[in-house]
Backbone as CSV, one residue per row, in Angstrom:
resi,resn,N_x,N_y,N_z,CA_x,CA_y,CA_z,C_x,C_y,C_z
1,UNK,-16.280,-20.566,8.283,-15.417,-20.182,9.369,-14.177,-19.518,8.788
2,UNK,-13.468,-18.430,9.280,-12.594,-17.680,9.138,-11.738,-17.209,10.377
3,UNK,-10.536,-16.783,9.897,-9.664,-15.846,10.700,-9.020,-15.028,10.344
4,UNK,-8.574,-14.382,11.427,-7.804,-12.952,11.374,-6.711,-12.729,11.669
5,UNK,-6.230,-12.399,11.588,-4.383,-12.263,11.967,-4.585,-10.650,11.198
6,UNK,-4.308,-9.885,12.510,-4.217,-8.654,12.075,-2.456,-8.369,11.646
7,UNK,-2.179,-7.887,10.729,-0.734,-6.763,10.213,-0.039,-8.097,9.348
8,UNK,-0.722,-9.546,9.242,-0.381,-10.380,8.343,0.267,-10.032,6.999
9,UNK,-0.034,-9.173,6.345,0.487,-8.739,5.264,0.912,-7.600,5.104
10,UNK,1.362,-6.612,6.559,2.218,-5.946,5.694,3.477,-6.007,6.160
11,UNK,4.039,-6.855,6.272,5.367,-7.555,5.649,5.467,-7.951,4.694
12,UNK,6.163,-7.502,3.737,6.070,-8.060,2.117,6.769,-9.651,2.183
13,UNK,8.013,-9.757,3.018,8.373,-11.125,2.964,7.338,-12.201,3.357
14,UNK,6.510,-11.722,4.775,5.467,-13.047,5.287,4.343,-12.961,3.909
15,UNK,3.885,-12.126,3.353,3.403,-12.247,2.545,3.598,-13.007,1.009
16,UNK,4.550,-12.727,0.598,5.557,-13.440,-0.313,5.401,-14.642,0.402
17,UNK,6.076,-15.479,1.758,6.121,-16.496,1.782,4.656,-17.523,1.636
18,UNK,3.956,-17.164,2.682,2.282,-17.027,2.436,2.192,-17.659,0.646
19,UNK,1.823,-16.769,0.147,1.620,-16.949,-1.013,2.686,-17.778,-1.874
20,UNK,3.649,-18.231,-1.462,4.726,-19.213,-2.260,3.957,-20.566,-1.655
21,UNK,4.127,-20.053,-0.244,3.061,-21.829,0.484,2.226,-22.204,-0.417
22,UNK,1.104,-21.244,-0.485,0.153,-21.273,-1.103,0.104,-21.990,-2.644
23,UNK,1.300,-22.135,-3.208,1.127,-22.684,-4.158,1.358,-21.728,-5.054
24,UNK,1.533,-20.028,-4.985,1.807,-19.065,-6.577,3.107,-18.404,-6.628
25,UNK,4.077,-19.378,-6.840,5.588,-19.139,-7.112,6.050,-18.308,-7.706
26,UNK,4.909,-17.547,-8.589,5.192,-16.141,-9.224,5.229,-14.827,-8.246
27,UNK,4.262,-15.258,-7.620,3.151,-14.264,-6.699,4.953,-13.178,-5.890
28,UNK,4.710,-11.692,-5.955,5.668,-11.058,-5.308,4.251,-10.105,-4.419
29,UNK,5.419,-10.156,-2.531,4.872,-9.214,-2.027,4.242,-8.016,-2.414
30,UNK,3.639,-7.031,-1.338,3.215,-5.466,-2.319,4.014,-4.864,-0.984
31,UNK,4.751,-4.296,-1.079,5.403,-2.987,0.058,4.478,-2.037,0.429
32,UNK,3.757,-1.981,1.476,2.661,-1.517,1.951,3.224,0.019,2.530
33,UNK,4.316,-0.103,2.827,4.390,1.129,3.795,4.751,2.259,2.514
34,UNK,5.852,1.909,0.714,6.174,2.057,-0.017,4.977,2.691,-0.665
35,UNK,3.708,1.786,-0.719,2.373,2.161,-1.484,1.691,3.423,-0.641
36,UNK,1.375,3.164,0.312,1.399,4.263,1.622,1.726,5.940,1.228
37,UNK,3.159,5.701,0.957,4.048,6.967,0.746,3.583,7.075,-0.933
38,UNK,3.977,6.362,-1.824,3.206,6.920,-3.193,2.018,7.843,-2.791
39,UNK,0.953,7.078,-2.123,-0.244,7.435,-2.381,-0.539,8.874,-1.509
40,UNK,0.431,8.970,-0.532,0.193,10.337,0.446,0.711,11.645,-0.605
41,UNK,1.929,10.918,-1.187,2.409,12.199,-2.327,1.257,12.210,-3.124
42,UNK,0.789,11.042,-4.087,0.028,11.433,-5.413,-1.045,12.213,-4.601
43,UNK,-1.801,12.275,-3.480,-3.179,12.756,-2.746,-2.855,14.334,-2.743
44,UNK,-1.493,14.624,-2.291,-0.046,16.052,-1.837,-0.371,16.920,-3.363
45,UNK,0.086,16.288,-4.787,0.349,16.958,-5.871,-1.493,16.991,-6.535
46,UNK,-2.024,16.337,-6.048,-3.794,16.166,-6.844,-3.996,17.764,-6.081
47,UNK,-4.155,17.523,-5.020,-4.980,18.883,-4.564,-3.818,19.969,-4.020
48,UNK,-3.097,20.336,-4.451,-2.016,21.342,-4.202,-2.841,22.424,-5.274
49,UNK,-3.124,22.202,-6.283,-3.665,23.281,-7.105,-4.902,23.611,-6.192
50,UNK,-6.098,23.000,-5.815,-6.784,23.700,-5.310,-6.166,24.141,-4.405
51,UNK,-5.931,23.867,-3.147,-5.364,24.287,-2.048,-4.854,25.982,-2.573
52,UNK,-3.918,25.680,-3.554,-3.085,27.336,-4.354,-4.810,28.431,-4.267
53,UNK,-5.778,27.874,-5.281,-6.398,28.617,-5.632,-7.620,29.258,-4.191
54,UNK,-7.677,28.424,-3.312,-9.033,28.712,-2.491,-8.001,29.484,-1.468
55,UNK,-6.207,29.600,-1.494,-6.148,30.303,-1.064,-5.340,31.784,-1.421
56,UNK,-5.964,31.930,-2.883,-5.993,33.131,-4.041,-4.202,33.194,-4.224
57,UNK,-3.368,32.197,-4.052,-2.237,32.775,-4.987,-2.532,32.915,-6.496
């Protein structure tokens, strides 16, 4: 048996706390909306070169 709690973690604090409950006092949130934006840029600068070339600059 399981559950769901949808958007549970992306709050880095409920998450952090979560996981302190839990027993891993090391354990730090992940900033979801932060990782989000990395990953839309790194996706932005990967294919900017093709993008340049298929449209012959």
């Amino acid at each position: 048996m399981g559950s769901y709690l949808h958007g549970l973690f992306d709050r880095p604090d409920a998450c952090q706390t979560l996981l302190h409950w839990a027993g891993m006092d090391n354990a730090t949130g992940v900033d979801l909306a932060a990782l989000r934006e990395a990953s839309i840029v790194r996706l932005a600068e990967a294919s900017e070169g093709l993008v340049r070339k298929l449209a012959g600059d």
